[in-house]
C-alpha positions as CSV (number, residue, x, y, z in Angstrom):
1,X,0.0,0.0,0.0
2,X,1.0,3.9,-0.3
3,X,2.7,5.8,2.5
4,X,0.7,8.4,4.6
5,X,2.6,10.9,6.2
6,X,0.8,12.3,9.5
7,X,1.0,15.8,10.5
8,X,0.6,16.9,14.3
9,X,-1.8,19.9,15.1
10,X,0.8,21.4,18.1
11,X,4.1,20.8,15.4
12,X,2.5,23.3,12.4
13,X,3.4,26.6,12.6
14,X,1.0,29.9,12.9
15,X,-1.1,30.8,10.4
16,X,0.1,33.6,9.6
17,X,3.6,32.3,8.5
18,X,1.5,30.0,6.9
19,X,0.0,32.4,4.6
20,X,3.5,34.5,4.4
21,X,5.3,31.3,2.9
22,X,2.3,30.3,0.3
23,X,2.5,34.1,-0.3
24,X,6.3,33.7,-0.8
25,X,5.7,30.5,-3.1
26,X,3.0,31.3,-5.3
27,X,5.1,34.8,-6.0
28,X,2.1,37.0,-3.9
29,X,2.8,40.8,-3.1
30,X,-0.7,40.2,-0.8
31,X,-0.9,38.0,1.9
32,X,-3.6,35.3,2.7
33,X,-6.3,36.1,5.8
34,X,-6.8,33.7,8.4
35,X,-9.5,33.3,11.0
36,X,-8.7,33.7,14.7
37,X,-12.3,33.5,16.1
38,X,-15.7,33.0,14.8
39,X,-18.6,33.6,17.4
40,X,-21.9,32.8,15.7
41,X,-24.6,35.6,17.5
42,X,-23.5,39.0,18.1
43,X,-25.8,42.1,18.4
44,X,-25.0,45.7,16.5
45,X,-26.6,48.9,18.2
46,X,-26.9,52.0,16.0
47,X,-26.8,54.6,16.2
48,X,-25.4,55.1,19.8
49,X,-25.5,58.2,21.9
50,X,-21.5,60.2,22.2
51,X,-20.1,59.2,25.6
52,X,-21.5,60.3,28.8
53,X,-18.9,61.2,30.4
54,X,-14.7,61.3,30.0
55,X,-14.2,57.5,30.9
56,X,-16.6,56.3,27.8
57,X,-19.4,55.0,26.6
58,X,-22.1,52.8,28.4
59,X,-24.2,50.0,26.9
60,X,-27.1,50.7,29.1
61,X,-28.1,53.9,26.9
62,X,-28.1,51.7,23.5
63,X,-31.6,51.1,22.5
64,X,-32.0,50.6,19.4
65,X,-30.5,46.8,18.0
66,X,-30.3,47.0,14.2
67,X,-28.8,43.8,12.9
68,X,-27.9,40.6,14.5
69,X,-25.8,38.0,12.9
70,X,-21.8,36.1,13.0
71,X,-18.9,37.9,14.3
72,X,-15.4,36.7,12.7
73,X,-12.1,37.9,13.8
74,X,-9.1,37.6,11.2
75,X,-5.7,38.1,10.4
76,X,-3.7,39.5,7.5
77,X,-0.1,39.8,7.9
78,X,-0.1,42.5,10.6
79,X,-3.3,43.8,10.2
80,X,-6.9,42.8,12.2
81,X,-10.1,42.6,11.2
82,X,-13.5,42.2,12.7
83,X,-16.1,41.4,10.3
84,X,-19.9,41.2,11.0
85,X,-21.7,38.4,8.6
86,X,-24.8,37.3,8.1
87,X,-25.7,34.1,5.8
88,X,-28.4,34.6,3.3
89,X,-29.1,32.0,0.3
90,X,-26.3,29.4,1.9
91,X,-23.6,32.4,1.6
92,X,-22.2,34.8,3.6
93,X,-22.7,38.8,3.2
94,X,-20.5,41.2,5.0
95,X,-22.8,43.4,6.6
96,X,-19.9,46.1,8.4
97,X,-16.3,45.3,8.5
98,X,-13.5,47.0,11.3
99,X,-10.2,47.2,10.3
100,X,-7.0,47.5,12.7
101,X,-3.8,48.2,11.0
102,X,-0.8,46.9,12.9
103,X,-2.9,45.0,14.9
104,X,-3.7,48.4,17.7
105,X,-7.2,46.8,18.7
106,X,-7.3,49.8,21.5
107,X,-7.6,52.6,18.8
108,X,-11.1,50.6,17.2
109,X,-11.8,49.0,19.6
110,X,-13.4,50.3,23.3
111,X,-15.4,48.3,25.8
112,X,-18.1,49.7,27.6
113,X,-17.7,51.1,31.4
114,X,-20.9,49.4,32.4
115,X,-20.8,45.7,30.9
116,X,-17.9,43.5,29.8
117,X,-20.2,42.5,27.2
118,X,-21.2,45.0,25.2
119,X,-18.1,47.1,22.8
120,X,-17.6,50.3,20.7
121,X,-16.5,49.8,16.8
122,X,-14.9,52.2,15.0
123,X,-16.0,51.6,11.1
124,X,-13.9,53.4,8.8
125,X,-14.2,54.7,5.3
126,X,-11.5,56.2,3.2
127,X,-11.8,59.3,5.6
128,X,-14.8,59.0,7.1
129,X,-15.3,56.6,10.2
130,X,-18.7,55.9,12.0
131,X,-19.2,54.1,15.8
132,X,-21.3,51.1,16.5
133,X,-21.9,49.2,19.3
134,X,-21.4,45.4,19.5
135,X,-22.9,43.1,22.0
136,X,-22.7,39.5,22.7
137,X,-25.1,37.3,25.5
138,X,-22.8,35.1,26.6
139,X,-19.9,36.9,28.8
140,X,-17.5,33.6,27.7
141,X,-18.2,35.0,24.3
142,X,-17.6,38.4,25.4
143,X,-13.9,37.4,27.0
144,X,-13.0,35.2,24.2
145,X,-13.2,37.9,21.6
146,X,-11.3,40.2,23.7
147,X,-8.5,37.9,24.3
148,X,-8.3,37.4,20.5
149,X,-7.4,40.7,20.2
150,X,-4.8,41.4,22.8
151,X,-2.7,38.0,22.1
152,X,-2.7,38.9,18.7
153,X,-1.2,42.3,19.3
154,X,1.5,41.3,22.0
155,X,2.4,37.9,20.1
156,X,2.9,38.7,16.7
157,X,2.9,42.0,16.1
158,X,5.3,43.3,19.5
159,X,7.2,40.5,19.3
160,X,8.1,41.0,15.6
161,X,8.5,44.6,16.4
162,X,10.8,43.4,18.8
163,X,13.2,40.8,17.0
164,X,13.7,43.4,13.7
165,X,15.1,45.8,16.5
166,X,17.5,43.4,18.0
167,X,18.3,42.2,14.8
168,X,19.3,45.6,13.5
169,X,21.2,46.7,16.5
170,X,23.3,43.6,16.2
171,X,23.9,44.4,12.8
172,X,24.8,47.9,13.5
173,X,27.8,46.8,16.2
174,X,30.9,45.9,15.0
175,X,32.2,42.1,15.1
176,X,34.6,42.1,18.3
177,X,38.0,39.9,17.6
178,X,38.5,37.6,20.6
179,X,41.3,35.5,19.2
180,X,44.4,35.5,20.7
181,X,47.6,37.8,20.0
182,X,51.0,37.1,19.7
183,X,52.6,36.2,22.9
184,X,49.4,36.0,25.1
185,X,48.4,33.8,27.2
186,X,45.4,33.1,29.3
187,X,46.0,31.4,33.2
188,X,43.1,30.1,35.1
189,X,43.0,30.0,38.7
190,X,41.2,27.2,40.6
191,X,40.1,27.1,43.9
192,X,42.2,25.2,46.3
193,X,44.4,24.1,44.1
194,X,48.2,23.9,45.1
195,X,47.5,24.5,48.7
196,X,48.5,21.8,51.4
197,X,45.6,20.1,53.1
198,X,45.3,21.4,56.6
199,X,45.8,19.1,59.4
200,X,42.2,18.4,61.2
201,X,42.1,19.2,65.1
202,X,41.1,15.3,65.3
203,X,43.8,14.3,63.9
204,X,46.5,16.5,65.8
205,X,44.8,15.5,69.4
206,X,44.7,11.8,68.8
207,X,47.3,10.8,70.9
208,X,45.9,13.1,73.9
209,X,43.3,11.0,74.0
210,X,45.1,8.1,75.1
211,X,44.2,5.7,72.0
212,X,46.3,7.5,69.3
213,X,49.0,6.4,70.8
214,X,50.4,3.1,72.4
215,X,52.8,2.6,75.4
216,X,55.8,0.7,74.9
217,X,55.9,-3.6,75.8
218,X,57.2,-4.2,78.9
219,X,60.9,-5.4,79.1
220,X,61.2,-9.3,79.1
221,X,58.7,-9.8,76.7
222,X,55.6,-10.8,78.9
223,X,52.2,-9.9,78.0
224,X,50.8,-6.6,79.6
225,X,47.4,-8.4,80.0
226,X,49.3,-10.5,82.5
227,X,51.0,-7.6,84.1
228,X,48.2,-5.3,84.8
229,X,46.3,-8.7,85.9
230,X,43.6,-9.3,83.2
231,X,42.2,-12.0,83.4
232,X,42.4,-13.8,79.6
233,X,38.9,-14.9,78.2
234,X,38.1,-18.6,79.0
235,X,39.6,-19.2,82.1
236,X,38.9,-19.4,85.8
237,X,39.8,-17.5,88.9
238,X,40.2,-20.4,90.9
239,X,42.7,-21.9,88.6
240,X,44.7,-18.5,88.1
241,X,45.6,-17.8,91.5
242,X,47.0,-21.2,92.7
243,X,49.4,-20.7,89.8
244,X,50.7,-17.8,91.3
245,X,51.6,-18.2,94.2
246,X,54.7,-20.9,93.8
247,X,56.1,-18.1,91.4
248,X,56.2,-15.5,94.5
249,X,57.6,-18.4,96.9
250,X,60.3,-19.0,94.7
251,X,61.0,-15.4,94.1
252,X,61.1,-15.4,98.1
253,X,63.4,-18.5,98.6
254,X,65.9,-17.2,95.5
255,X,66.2,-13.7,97.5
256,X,66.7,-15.1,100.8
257,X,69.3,-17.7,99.4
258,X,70.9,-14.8,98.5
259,X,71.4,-12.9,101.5
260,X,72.0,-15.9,104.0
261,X,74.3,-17.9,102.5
262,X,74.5,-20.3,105.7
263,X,71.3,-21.5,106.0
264,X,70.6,-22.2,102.6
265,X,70.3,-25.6,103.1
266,X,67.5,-25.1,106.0
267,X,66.0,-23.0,103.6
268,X,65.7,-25.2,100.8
269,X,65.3,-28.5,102.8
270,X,61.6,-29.9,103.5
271,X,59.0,-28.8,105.5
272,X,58.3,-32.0,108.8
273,X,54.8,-33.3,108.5
């Protein structure tokens, strides 16, 4: 069978650099419109009494609803539009139409100081220009339409603005050479590095504590277990103690041998039963 290829929704890019490369393609001064938002009941008030007072207009003095049809928001390259439609015969006819060059919604566009619903439209002709209220029911309706308008201007057309700035101040400065000269060098400096380790206060006091350092064996070779009289693991008291005792008698008898010389034969000779 034949190979589909499947596109992701999230992976296309924005419609309007969608129409910009078509334009590009098909060798079109004029770019293609695309639709940001369709809501499908809006209300059109006309004519509406000037602004009560300095902070503008309010809905609650519109009276008179003359027309009441589709509202669709689109795009052209920079531009907005707002166009009120109204199908007849299985068409649709453009009943008023609001352009916004350069996308600045807040010079056509002005809610009311009463409602969130309900805004002001300014029409324009050539040089003439006309206001005329638009309403819609549902607030959601209301709050999507307004979004429309501000995302568009601080997405696409600010952040355009933004990147042909950058882009012609970096091509304004001058390229800096970073390459190295003749004869320089460039040393880096690391922390700690080449400096002796410092002794820790553990490891200085060890011996003051009495187990960093060991005493001496005693002369002779015996054990120090034996000589400070610990008793080895395993054995008995009872069979310890007998075992010393002949070892002091005959450290006695050899000292007294020693220093009576006559009666070493009394001393050595055996006890009478």
């Amino acid at each position: 069978g034949s190979s589909q290829s499947h596109w992701r929704c999230d992976s296309l890019p924005s419609p309007r650099l969608l129409s910009r490369g078509v334009a590009a393609m098909e060798g079109m001064e004029e770019e293609l419109e695309y639709t940001l938002l369709n809501k499908k009941d809006v209300m059109v008030f006309h004519p509406i009494p000037p602004a009560s007072s300095s902070s503008g207009h309010k809905a609650d003095d519109w009276t008179s609803c003359i027309w009441r049809g589709r509202a669709r928001v689109v795009g052209k390259g920079s531009d907005l539009g707002i166009k009120l439609l109204q199908m007849k015969d299985g068409s649709e006819n453009l009943f008023a139409q609001c352009k916004i060059p350069n996308g600045e919604h807040e010079k056509y566009v002005e809610r009311t100081v009463d409602s969130s619903r309900y805004f002001v439209l300014k029409i324009t002709n050539g040089n003439r220009h006309e206001y005329i209220g638009m309403g819609f029911e549902d607030r959601n309706d209301a709050f999507d339409f307004n979004c429309t308008l501000s995302d568009f201007k601080s997405t696409w057309v600010d952040k355009e603005q933004e990147c042909e700035d950058m882009a012609n101040a970096a091509a304004k400065v001058p390229a800096k050479d970073l390459s190295l000269k003749e004869g320089q060098k460039i040393t880096i400096n690391i922390a700690g590095l080449g400096k002796k380790r410092e002794q820790k206060p553990s490891d200085a006091s060890a011996g003051a504590g009495g187990f960093g350092i060991l005493a001496p064996p005693p002369p002779g070779g015996g054990s120090r277990r034996q000589q400070v009289g610990v008793v080895p693991l395993g054995s008995q008291l009872q069979t310890q103690a007998p075992q010393a005792q002949p070892v002091m008698a005959a450290a006695a008898l050899t000292t007294g041998s020693q220093d009576f010389g006559d009666f070493g034969d009394f001393a050595s000779a055996p006890a009478a039963a």
